[in-house]
C-alpha positions in Angstrom: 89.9 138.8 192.6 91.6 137.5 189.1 94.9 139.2 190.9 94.8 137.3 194.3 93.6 133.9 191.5 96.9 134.4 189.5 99.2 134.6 192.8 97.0 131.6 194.2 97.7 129.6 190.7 101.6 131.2 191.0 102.3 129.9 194.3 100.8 126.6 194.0 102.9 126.3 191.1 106.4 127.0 193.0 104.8 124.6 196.1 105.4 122.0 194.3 109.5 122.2 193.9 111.5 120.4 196.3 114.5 122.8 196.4 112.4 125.2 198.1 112.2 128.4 195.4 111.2 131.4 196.6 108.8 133.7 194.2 111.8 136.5 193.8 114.0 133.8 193.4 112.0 132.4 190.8 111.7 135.5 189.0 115.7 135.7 189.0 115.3 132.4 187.3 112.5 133.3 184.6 114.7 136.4 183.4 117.8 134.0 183.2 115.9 131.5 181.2 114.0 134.3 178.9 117.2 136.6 178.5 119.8 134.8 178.6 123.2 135.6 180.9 123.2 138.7 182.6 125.0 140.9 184.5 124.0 141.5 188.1 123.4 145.4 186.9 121.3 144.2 184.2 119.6 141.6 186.5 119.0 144.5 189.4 117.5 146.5 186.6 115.1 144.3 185.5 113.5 143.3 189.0 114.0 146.8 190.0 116.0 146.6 192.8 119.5 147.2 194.3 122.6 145.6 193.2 122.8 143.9 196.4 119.2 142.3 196.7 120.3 140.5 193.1 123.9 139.3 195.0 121.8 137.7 197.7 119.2 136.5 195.6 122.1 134.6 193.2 123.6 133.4 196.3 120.9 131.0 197.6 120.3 130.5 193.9 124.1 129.4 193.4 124.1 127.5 197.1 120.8 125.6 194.8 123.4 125.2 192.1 120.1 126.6 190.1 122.3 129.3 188.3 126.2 129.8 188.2 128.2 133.0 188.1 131.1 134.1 185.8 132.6 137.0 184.6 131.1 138.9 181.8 132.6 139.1 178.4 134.6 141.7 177.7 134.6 143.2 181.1 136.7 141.6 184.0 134.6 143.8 186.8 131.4 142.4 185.7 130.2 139.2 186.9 127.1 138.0 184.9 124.8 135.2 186.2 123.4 132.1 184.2 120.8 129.0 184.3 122.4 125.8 185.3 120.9 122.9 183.6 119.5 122.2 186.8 117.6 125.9 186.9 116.3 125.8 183.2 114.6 122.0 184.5 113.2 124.1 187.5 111.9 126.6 185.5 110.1 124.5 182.6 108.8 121.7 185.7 107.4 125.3 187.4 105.9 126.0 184.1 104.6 122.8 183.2 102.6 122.9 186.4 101.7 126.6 186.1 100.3 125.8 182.8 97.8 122.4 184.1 96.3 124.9 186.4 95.4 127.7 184.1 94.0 125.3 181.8 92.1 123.2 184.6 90.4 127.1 185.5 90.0 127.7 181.8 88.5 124.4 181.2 85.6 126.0 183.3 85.2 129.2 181.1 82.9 129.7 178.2 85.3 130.3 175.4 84.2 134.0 174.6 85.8 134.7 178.1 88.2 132.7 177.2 89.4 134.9 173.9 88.4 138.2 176.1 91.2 137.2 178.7 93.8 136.7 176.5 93.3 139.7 174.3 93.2 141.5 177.6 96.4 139.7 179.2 98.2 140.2 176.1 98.2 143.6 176.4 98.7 144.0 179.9 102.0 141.9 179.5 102.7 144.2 177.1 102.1 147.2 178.7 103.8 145.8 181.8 106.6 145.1 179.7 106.9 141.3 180.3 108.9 138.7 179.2 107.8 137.3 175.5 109.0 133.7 174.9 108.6 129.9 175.6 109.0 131.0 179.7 105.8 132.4 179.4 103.6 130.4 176.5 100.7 128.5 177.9 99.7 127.9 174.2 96.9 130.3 174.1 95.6 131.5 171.3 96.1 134.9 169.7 93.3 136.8 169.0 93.2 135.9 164.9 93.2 131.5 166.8 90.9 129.3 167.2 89.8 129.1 170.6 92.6 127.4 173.4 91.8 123.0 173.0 90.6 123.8 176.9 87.8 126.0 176.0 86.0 122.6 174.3 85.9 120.7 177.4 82.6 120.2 178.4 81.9 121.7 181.8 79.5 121.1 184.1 75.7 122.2 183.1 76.9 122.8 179.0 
């Protein structure tokens, strides 16, 4: 259930960009603004797939002008992709709204739950081997923080 809840929250999140994103696309984009430039062997790596998925994945993200190819330092045969100003806005509006609907579900959760879920997620990202950084901060608290600022909301029948 929390998995089908997380691509419900995910989804809803992309729905609401008007240059039509796709969730692998969107990943492409997420890497891009947590790493940095890549090259598209780097990029394949990371989303686990072959160099030419990544080339057609950068293409409709180029034809969005959402990212922007060039060659790689150092090396004239590698082409590395990068976030347009346009792509780092897309990602941070996605996040933004990603973000209002955790904390609207969270608003709804008794804060013991609350501190539970994010010990737990925290780990799994972890484990998973996920992306640290501000691509991926909602602002909840560590396990040694106070409890998240939506965790005090009253909710119905407290």
């Amino acid at each position: 259930m929390a998995t089908r809840a997380l691509v419900g929250i995910a989804a809803r999140s992309l729905g609401a960009l008007s240059n039509d994103v796709t969730l692998a696309q969107y990943r492409v984009l997420v890497l891009l603004d947590g790493r940095g430039p890549l090259t598209m062997s780097a990029l394949a790596d990371s989303l686990g797939v072959n160099r030419s998925g990544v080339t057609r994945l950068c293409d409709a993200l180029v034809d969005k002008r959402l990212i922007r190819r060039r060659p790689a330092e150092g090396s004239r045969r590698s082409v590395c992709a990068e976030l347009t100003a346009r792509g780092r806005s897309t990602v941070q509006q996605v996040m933004r709204r990603r973000a209002r609907l955790i904390n609207d579900a969270l608003a709804r959760m008794d804060p013991a739950d609350i501190a539970s879920l994010t010990t737990g997620l925290t780990a799994f990202s972890a484990a998973a081997g996920e992306l640290a950084g501000s691509a991926w901060q909602l602002g909840w608290p560590t396990t040694d923080q106070a409890p998240h600022p939506a965790s005090e909301v009253t909710r119905p029948g407290k």
